[in-house]
Each structure stands twice: as structure tokens, then as C-alpha cells.
LUMRO-102394 format. One line per field, with one value per residue (C-alpha): x, y, z; residue in one letter. Coordinates in steps of 0.5 Angstrom, whole numbers, padded with zeros to 4 digits, always signed. Layout:
<pts>
east	(X / ...)
north	(Y / ...)
up	(Z / ...)
res	(a / ...)
</pts>
This chain:
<pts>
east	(-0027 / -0025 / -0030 / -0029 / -0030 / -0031 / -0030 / -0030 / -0027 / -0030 / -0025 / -0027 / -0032 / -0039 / -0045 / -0051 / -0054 / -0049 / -0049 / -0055 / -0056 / -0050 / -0053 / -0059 / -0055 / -0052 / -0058 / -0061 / -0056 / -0052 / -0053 / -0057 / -0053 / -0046 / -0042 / -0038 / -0039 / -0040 / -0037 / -0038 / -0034 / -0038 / -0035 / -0037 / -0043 / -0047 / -0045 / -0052 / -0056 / -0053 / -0054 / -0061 / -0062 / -0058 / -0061 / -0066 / -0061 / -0054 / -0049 / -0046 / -0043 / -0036 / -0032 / -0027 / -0023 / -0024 / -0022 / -0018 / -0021 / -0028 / -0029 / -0027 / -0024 / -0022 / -0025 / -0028 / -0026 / -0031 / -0031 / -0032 / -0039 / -0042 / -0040 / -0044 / -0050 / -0051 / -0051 / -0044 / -0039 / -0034 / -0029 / -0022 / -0015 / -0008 / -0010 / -0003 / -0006 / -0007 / -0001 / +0002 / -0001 / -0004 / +0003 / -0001 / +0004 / +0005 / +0003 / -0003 / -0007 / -0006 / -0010 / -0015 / -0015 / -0016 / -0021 / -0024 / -0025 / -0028 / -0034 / -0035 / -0034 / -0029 / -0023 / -0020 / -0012 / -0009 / -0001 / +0004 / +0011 / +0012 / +0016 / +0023 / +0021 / +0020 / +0027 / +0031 / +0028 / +0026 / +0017 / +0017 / +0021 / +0016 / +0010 / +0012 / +0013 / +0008 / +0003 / +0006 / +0007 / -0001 / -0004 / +0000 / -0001 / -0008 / -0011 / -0013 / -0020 / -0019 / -0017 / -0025 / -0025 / -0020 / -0020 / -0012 / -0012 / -0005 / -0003 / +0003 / +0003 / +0006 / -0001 / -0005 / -0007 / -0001 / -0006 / +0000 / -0002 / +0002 / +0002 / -0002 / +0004 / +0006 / +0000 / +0000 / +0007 / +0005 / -0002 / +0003 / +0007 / +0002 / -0001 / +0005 / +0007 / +0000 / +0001 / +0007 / +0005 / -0003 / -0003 / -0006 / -0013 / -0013 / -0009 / -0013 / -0019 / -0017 / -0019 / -0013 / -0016 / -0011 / -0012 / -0008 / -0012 / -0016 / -0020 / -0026 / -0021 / -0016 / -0020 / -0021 / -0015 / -0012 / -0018 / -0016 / -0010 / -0010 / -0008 / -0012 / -0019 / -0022 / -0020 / -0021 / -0022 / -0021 / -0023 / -0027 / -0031 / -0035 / -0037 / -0043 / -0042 / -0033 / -0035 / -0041 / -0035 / -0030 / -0035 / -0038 / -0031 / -0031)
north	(+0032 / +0025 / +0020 / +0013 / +0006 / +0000 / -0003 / -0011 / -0013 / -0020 / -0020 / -0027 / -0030 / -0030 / -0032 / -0029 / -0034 / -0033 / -0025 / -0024 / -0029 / -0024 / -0019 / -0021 / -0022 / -0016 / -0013 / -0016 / -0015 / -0008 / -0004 / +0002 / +0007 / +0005 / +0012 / +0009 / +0008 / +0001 / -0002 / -0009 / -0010 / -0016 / -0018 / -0015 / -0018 / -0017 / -0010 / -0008 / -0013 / -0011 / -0004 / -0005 / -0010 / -0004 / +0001 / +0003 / +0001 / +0005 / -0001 / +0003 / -0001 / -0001 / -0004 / -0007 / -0004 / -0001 / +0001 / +0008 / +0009 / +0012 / +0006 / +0002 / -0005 / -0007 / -0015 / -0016 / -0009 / -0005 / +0003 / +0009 / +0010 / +0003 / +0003 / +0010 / +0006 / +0001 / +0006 / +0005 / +0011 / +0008 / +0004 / +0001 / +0003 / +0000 / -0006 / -0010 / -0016 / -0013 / -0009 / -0016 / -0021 / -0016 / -0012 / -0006 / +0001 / +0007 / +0011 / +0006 / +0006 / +0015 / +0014 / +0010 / +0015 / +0021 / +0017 / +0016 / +0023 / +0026 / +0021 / +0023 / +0016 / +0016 / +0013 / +0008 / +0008 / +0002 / +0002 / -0003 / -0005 / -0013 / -0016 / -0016 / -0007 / -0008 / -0012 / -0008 / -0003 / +0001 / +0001 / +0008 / +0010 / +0005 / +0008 / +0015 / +0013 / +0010 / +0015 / +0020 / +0017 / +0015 / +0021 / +0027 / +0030 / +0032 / +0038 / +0040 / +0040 / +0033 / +0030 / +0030 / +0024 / +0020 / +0014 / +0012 / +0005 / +0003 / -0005 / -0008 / -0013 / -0018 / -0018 / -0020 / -0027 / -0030 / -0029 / -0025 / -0017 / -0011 / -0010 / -0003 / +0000 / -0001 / +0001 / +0008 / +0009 / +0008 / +0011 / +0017 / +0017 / +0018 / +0023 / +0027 / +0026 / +0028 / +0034 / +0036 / +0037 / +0038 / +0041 / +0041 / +0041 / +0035 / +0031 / +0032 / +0030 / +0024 / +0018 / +0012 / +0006 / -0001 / -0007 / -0013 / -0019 / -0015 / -0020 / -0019 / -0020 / -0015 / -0010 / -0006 / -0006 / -0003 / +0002 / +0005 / +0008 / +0016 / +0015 / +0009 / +0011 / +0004 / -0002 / -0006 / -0012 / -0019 / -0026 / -0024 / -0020 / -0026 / -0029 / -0024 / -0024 / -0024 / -0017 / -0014 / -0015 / -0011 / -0005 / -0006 / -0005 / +0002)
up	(-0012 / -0015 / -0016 / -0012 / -0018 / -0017 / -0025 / -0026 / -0032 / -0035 / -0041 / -0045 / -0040 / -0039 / -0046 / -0047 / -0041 / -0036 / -0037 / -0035 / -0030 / -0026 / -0027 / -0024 / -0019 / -0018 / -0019 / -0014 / -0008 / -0009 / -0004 / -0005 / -0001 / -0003 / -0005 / -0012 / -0018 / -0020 / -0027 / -0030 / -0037 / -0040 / -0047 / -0054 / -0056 / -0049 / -0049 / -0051 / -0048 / -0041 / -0042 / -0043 / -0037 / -0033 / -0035 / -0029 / -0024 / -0021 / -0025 / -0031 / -0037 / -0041 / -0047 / -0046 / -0052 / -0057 / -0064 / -0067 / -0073 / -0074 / -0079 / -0085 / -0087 / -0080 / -0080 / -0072 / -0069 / -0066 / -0067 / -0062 / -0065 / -0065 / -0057 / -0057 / -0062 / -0056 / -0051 / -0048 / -0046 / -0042 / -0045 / -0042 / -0046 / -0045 / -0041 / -0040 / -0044 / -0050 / -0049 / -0049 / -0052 / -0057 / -0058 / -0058 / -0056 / -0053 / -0059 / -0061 / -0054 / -0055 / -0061 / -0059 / -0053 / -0058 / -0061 / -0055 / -0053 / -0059 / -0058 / -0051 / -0048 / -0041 / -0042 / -0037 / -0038 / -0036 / -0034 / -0030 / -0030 / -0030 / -0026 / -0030 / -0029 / -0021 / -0020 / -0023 / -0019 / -0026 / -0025 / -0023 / -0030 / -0033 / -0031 / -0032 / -0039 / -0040 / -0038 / -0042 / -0048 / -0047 / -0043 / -0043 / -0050 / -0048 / -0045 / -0038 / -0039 / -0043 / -0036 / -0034 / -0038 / -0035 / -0030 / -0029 / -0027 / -0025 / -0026 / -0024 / -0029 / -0023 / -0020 / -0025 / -0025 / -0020 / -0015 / -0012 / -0010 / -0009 / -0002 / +0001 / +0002 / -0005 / -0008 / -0004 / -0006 / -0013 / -0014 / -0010 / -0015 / -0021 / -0017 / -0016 / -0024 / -0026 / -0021 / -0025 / -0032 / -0030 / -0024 / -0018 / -0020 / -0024 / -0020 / -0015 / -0019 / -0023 / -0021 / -0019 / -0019 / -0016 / -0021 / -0019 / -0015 / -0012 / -0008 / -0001 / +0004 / +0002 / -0002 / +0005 / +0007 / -0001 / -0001 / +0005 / +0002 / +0001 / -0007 / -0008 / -0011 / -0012 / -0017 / -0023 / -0021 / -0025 / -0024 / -0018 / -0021 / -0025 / -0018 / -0015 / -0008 / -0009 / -0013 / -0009 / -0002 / -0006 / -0008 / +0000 / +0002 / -0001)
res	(x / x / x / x / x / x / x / x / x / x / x / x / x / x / x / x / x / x / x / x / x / x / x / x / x / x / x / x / x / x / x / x / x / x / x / x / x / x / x / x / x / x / x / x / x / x / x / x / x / x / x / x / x / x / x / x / x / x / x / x / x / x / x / x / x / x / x / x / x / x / x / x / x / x / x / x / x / x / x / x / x / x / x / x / x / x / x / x / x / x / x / x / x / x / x / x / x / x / x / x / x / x / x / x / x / x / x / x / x / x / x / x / x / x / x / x / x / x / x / x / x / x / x / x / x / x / x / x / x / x / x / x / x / x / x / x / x / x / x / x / x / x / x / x / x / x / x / x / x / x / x / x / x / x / x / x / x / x / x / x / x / x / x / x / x / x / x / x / x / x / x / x / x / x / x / x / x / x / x / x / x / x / x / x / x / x / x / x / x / x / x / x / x / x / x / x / x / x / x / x / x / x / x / x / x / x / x / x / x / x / x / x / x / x / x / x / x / x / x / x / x / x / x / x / x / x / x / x / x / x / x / x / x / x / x / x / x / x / x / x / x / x / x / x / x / x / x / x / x / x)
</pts>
């Protein structure tokens, strides 16, 4: 049975101060019996101290990114083994901003993807057509190719491993959302397209998150829908009560 996550992705936010203050706040107002799996994402240098100060309680932590390679000359990158070092095993793969503004490719976040797995660490696979994709009616073909490119050279088994966070690109950041029909309609595809190759077990089982603006006041109404499995949230995960209001509306 597929997990239902709430994710929040901080991206270049928050110092030492600020990190341990949210997450104090957290700390002290999630809710103890909320049936999800809660996520914070903080940027790289506060990843071993927000695992120590998480470490008793129900919020897990992941990177951000992550680099293929075991080790070597690769100045500022952080490897699968240093995540692992500090007691991270969830790291987030092919978000649109480094597919964008890092031109990182199909073949390059599969790599990363493998590198991922040999580490034991969950992968959550960001994909998402931009605006351009959408008007000229291509998203579907988009979001096919980029999850085949990224995911389908794996095993069945691999997929246990697996978090697919679907965001269209169009959303993120323009304080735009898709519509909860949209959404359905997409996370239906992804399912479906999982379903094909994987089978039924495996597409029942993987977790399909929404990731596009996902703000308190239309959180609910997005995860009701029956291919929606929670979100990866943005800018309102750096504001405690914003985030704890999505997690509630799972």
C-alpha cells in the first residue's frame, strides 16, 4: 500500500539559526497522529544537524541533490556516501531547477538515480512539462519521456525505492497551481504509464506526489484526489504553520 508524504523542499533558504528554529517549530506543533509521511529538505551544510535535532521525532530528513560519482576531484559536490555519513537516506533527483538552470539531462539524473539506489537511499524523481509543453498539448509525451529516460531502466524491485513527484514546471514559483482535475488527470497518466512496463503492483504501490504551488488553502482539495499521494512543497514549507496546514490536509 502506497505511502501518503508530505515533502518540503527549502532549496537555498534557511542558516544554521533559522533551521533550527523551524524546526523547533515543527517539532512542537505536528501533530501526533497524522497518517503521512512528513519530509523537510534543508540546504546542504544543515543536513546533519537537522538530523540530530529530528532524530526522536516522526519528521525524516532528505538532500536536495546529489552526486553521481562514489568520489573524486569534483569541488563542492556531495556524494551518496557523505548523505549516508550524516544519516540521510532520502535525496531528491531531477528537480525542474536543476534540470533548468543546472542543464542536467535525462541520462545524467538516471545516473544519479543509480548511484542512489546502490546506497540504499530513497529517491524522489522530479518531472514536469513547462508551459511551452502544455500549450502545444505535448505535456503527456514530455512526462512520458522524461520518466522513462529517468526510471524505466530499472528493476521491479527497485521501485520500492521510489517516490515520483510530478511538477509542472508552469506552477512552480508563479503562484499558478494546476487545477485538482489537472492533477488527477496527470498523476492518472503516471500511473498508468508505471502500470505498463512495471505492473500493477508497482504502480499501485508508488507514491506520486503533486509539487506546484501547494499552498494551506488548496492543499485539501489536490490530495483528495485518487492518484495524488501527497505534495512536494515549495515556498510554503519554510513557514511552520503554512506547512503543518498542508501535512493536516492529508
Amino acid at each position: 500500500m502506497r505511502k501518503k508524504i508530505v515533502a518540503g523542499n527549502w532549496k537555498m533558504h534557511k542558516n544554521a539559526e533559522q533551521t533550527e528554529d523551524l524546526l523547533n517549530e515543527l517539532i512542537a506543533k505536528i501533530p501526533t497522529d497524522i497518517d503521512a509521511q512528513v519530509i523537510v529538505a534543508p540546504t546542504f551544510v544543515n543536513l546533519a544537524s537537522a538530523v540530530d535535532h529530528l532524530e526522536f521525532t516522526s519528521i525524516s530528513v532528505a538532500a536536495q541533490n546529489m552526486h553521481q560519482a562514489e568520489s573524486g576531484a569534483y569541488t563542492g559536490e556531495i556524494s551518496a556516501d557523505m548523505l549516508k555519513s550524516v544519516g540521510v537516506n532520502t535525496v531528491i533527483l531531477g528537480h525542474s531547477e536543476r534540470r533548468a538552470i543546472f542543464h542536467e539531462t535525462d541520462a545524467l539524473i538516471a545516473s544519479k538515480v543509480d548511484t542512489a539506489l546502490q546506497h540504499d537511499i530513497t529517491v524522489i524523481f522530479c518531472f514536469g512539462e513547462e508551459l511551452k509543453d502544455r500549450q502545444s498539448k505535448n505535456h503527456f509525451n514530455i512526462v512520458e519521456n522524461q520518466l522513462k529516460d529517468g526510471l524505466f531502466h530499472l528493476k521491479a524491485k527497485d521501485w520500492e525505492k521510489i517516490v515520483l513527484a510530478y511538477e509542472p514546471v508552469w506552477a512552480i514559483g508563479t503562484g499558478e497551481t494546476a487545477s485538482p482535475e489537472q492533477a488527477q488527470e496527470m498523476h492518472e497518466f503516471i500511473r498508468e504509464t508505471v502500470r505498463k512496463t512495471f505492473g500493477s503492483d508497482v504502480a499501485e504501490d508508488v507514491s506520486i506526489l503533486y509539487g506546484g504551488s501547494v499552498k494551506p488553502d488548496n492543499a485539501k482539495e489536490i490530495f483528495s484526489k485518487p492518484d495524488v499521494d501527497g505534495g512536494l512543497i515549495g515556498g510554503a514549507a519554510l513557514k511552520a504553520d503554512d506547512f503543518l496546514a498542508i501535512v493536516n490536509a492529508i
